[in-house]
BAZA-465917 format. One line per 8 residues: their letters; for each residue x, y, z of N, C-alpha, C. Coordinates in Angstrom, 2 decimals, padded with zeros to 5 digits, m for minus. Layout:
residues N
A = X/Y/Z/X/Y/Z/X/Y/Z  ... .
END
This chain:
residues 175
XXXXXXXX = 160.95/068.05/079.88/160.50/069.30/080.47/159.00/069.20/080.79  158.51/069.57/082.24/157.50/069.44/082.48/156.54/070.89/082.14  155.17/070.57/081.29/154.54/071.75/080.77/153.31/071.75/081.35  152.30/072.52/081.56/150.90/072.48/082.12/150.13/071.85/081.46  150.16/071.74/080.36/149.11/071.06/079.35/149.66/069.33/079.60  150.66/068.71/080.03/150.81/067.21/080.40/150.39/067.21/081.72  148.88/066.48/081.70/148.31/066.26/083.13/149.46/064.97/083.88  150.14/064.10/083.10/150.87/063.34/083.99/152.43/063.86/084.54 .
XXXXXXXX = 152.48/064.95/083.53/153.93/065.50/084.37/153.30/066.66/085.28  152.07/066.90/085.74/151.81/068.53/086.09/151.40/068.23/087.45  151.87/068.41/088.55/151.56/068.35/089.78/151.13/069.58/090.46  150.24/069.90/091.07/149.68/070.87/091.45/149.98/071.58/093.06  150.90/070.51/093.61/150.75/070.74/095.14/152.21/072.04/094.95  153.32/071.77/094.28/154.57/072.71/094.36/153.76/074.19/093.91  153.29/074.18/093.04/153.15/075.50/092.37/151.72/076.04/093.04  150.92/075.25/093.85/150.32/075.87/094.83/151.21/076.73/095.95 .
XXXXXXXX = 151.66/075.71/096.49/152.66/076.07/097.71/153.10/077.66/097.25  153.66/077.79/096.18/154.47/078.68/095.77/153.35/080.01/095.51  152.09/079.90/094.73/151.52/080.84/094.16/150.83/081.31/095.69  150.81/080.32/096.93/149.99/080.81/098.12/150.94/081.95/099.04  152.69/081.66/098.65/153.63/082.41/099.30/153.33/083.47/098.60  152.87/083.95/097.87/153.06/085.22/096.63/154.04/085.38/095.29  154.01/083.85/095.39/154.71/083.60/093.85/153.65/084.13/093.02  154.40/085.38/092.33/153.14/085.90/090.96/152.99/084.88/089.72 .
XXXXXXXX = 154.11/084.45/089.47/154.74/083.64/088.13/153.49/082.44/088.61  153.75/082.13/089.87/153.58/080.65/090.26/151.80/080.86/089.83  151.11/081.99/090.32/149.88/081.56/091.01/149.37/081.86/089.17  149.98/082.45/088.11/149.54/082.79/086.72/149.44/081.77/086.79  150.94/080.47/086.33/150.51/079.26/085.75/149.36/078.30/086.43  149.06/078.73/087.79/147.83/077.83/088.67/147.21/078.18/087.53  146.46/079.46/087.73/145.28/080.23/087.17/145.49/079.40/085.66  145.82/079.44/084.89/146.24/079.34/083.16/145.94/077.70/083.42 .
XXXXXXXX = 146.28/077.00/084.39/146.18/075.67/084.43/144.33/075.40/084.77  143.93/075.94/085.75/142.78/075.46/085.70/141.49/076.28/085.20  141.75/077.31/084.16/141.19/078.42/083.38/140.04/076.94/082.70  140.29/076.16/081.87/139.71/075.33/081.02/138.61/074.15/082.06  138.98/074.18/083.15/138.08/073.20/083.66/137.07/074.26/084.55  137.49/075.58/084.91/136.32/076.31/085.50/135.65/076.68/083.90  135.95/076.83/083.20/134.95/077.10/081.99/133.79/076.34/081.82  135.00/074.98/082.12/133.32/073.72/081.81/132.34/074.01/082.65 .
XXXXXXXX = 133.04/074.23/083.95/131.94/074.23/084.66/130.60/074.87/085.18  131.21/076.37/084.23/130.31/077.47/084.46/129.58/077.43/083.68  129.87/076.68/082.58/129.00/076.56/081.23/127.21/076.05/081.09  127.18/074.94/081.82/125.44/074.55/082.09/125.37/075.53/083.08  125.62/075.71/084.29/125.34/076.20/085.30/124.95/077.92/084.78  125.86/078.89/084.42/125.20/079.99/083.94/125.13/080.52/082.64  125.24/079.46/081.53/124.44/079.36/080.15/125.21/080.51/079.57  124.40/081.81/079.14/124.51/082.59/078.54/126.07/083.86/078.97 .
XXXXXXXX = 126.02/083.38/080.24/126.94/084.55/081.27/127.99/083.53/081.65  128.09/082.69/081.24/129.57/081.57/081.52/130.57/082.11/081.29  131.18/082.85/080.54/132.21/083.55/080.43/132.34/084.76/081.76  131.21/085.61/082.10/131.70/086.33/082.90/131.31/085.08/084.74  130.64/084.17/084.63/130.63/083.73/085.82/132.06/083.03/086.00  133.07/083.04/084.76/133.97/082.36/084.71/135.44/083.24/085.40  135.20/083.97/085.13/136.03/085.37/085.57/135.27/085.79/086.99  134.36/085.70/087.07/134.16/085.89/088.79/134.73/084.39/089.67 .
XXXXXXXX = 134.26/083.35/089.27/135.22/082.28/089.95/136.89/082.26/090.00  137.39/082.91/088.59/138.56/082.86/089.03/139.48/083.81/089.61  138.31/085.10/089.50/138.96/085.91/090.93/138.55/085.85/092.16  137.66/084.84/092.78/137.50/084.54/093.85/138.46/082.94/094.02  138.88/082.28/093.27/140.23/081.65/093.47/141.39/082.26/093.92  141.47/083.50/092.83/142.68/084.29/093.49/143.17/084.77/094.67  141.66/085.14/094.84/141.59/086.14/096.21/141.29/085.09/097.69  141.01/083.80/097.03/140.76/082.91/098.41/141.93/081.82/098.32 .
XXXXXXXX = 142.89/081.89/097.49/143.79/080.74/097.23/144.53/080.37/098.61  145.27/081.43/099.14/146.15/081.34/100.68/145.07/080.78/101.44  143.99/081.08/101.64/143.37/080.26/102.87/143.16/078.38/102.44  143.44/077.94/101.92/143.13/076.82/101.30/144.27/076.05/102.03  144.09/075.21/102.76/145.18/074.68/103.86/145.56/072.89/102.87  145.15/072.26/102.73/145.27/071.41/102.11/145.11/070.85/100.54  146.65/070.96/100.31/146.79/070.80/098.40/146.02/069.42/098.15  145.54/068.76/098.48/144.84/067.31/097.93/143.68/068.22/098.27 .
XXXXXXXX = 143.14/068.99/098.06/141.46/069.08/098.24/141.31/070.72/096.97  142.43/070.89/096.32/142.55/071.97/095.45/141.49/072.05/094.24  141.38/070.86/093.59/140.42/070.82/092.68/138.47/070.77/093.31  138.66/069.98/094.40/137.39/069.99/095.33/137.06/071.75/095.49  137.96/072.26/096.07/137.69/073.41/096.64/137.26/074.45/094.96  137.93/073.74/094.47/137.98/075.01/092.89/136.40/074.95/092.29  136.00/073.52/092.72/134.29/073.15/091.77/133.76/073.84/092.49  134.09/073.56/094.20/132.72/074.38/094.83/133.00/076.11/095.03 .
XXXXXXXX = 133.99/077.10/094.60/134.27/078.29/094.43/133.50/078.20/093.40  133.99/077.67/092.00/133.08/078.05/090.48/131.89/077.83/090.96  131.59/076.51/091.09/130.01/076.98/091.26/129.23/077.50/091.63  129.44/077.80/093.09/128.91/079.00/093.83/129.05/080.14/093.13  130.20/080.71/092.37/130.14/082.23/091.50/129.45/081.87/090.47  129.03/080.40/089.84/128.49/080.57/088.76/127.29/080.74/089.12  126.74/080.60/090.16/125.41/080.20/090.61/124.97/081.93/090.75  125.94/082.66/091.31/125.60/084.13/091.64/126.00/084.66/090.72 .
XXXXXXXX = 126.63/084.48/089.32/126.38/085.52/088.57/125.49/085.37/087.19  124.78/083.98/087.81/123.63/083.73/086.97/122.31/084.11/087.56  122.45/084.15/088.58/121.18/084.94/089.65/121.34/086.41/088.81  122.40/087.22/089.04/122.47/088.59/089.09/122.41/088.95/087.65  122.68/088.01/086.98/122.98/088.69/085.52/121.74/087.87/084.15  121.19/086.72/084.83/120.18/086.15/083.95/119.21/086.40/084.50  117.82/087.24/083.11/116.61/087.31/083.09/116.24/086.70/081.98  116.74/086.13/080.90/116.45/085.21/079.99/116.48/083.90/079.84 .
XXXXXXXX = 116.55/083.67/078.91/116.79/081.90/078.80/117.93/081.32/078.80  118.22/080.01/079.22/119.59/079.34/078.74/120.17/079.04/077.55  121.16/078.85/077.19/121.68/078.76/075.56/121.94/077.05/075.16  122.75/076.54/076.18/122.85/075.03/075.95/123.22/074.15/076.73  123.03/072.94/076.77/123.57/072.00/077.77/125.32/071.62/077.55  125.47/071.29/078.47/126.47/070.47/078.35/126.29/069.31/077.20  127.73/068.94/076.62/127.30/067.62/074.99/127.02/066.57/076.19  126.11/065.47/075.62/125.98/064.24/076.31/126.75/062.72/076.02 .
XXXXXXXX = 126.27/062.14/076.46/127.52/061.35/075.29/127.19/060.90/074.20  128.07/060.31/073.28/127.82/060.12/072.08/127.06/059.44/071.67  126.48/058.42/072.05/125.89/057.79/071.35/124.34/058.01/071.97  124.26/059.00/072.13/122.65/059.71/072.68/122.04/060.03/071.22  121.23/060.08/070.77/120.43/060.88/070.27/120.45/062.70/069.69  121.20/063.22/068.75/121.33/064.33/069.22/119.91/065.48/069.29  118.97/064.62/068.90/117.58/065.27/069.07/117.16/065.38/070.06  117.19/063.93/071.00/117.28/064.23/072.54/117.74/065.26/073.16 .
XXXXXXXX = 118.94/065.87/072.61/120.03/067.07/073.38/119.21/068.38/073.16  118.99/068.17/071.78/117.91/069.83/071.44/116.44/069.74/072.03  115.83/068.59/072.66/114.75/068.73/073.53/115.30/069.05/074.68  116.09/068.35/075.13/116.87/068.98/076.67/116.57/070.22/076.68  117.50/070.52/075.67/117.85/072.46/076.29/116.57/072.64/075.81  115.94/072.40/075.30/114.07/073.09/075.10/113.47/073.13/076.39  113.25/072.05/077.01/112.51/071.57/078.13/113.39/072.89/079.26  114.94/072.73/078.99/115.39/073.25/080.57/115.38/074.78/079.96 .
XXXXXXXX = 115.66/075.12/079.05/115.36/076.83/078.56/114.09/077.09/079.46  112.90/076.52/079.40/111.65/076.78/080.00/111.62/076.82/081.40  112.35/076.18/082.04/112.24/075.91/083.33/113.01/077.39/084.22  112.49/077.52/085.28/112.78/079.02/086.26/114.41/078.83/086.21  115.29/079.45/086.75/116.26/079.50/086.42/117.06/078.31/088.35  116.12/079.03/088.90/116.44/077.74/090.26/116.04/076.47/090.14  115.35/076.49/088.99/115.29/074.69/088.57/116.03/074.43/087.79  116.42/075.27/086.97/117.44/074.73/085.84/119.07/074.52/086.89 .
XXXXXXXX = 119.22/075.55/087.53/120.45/075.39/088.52/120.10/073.93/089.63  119.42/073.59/089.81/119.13/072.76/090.71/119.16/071.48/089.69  118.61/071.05/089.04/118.83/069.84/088.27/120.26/069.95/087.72  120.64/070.72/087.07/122.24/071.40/086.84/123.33/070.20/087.63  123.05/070.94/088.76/124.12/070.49/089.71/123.94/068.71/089.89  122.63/068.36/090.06/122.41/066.99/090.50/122.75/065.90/089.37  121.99/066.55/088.02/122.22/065.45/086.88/123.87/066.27/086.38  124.70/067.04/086.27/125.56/067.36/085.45/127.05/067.19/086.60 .
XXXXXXXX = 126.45/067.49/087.49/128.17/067.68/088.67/127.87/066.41/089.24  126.97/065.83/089.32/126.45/064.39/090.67/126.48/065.45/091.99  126.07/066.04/092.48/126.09/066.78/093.74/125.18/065.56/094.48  125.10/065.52/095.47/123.81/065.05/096.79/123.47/066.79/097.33  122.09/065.84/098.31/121.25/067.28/098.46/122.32/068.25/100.06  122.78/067.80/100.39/124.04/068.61/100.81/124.74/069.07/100.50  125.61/069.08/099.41/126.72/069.76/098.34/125.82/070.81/098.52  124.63/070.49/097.51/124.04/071.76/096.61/123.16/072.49/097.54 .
XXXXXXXX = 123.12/071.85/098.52/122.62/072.75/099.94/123.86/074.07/100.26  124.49/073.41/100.42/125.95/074.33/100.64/126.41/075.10/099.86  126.12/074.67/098.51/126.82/075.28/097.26/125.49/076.74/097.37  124.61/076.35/097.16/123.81/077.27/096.67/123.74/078.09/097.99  123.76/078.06/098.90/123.72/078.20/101.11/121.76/078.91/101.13  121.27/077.33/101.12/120.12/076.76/101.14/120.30/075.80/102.46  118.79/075.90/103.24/118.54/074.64/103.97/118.38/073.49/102.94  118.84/071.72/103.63/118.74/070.87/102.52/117.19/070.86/102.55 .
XXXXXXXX = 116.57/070.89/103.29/114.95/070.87/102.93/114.45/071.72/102.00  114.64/072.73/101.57/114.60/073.80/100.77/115.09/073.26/099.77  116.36/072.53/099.50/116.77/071.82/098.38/116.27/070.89/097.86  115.61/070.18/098.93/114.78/068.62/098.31/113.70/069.31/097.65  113.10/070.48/098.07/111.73/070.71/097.89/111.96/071.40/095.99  112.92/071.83/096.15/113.09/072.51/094.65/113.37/071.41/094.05  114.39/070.42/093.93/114.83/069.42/092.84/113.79/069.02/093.04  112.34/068.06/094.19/111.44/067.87/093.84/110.32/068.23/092.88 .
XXXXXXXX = 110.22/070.09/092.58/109.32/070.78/092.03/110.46/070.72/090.37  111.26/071.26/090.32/112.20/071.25/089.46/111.98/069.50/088.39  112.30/068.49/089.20/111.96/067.39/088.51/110.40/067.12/087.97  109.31/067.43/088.72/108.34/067.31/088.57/107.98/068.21/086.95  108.41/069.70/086.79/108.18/070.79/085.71/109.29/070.23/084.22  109.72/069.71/085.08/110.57/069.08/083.67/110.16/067.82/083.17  109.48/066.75/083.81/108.59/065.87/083.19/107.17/066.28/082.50  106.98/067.72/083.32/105.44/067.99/082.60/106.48/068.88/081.56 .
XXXXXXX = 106.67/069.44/081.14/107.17/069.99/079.90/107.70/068.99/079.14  108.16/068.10/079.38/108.61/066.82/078.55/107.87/066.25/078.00  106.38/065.80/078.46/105.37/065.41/078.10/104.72/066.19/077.31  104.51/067.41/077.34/104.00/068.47/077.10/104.41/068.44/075.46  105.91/068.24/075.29/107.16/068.34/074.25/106.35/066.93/073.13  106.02/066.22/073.98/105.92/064.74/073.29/104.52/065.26/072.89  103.30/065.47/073.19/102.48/065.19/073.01/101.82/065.98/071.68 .
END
């Protein structure tokens, strides 16, 4: 019996098809299926409000699922929906600081990890979203041109300033 939680029995293109006709049943188990990977993703991106940027991405899945013409581009299309809602309901809803990074891998340092989020807590919140996307998703300066709907020059110029404030606070950290 095939279940959602076996990524090798779980194919995504039938129960698209189905949840885009107005299968209700169909489009729950979509939703329930990719509930855990928009979480991750909202998680660096809007820190403290990840839970509700998580629930705005997945009702703008809902509500944009039928226009989505091609099932091989479902998960593509799902990062750049979350992120874009995570991106706007971390605009609208953060005036504070961030809470944590994403874990790194294991065999990092975990002191390194608690300077991270020190250094990026400090940083404006369009630098923390802008390094976000580049070091945590791999975006290029087009994605996150698009994602964020920025000129890419506007984008170079922030991950430029963004990288620059995070080496002087790094240093800053060290010294």
């Amino acid at each position: 019996m095939r279940t959602l939680n076996d990524p090798c029995a779980f194919t995504v293109t039938p129960l698209l098809r189905r949840a885009q006709a107005g299968d209700r049943q169909a489009m729950n188990d979509l939703l329930l299926h990719i509930a855990p990977y928009v979480g991750r993703l909202c998680l660096p991106i809007a820190h403290g409000h990840s839970s509700d940027a998580a629930q705005e991405a997945m009702l703008a899945i809902y509500r944009g699922i039928r226009g989505l013409r091609e099932p091989a581009a479902f998960y593509g299309w799902v990062r750049a929906v979350t992120v874009r809602e995570a991106i706007r309901t971390s605009k609208r809803l953060s005036q504070g600081s961030a809470d944590d990074l994403p874990d790194v891998a294991q065999d990092a340092n975990p002191l390194d990890t608690v300077h991270i989020s020190d250094v990026m807590d400090r940083l404006p919140d369009q630098h923390r979203q802008i390094l976000t996307l580049r070091a945590v998703y791999g975006m290029n300066e087009q994605e996150m041109a698009a994602t964020l709907s920025l000129p890419v020059g506007t984008v170079r110029s922030r991950l430029h300033r963004a990288r620059r404030n995070f080496q002087d606070a790094w240093h800053q950290r060290a010294a």
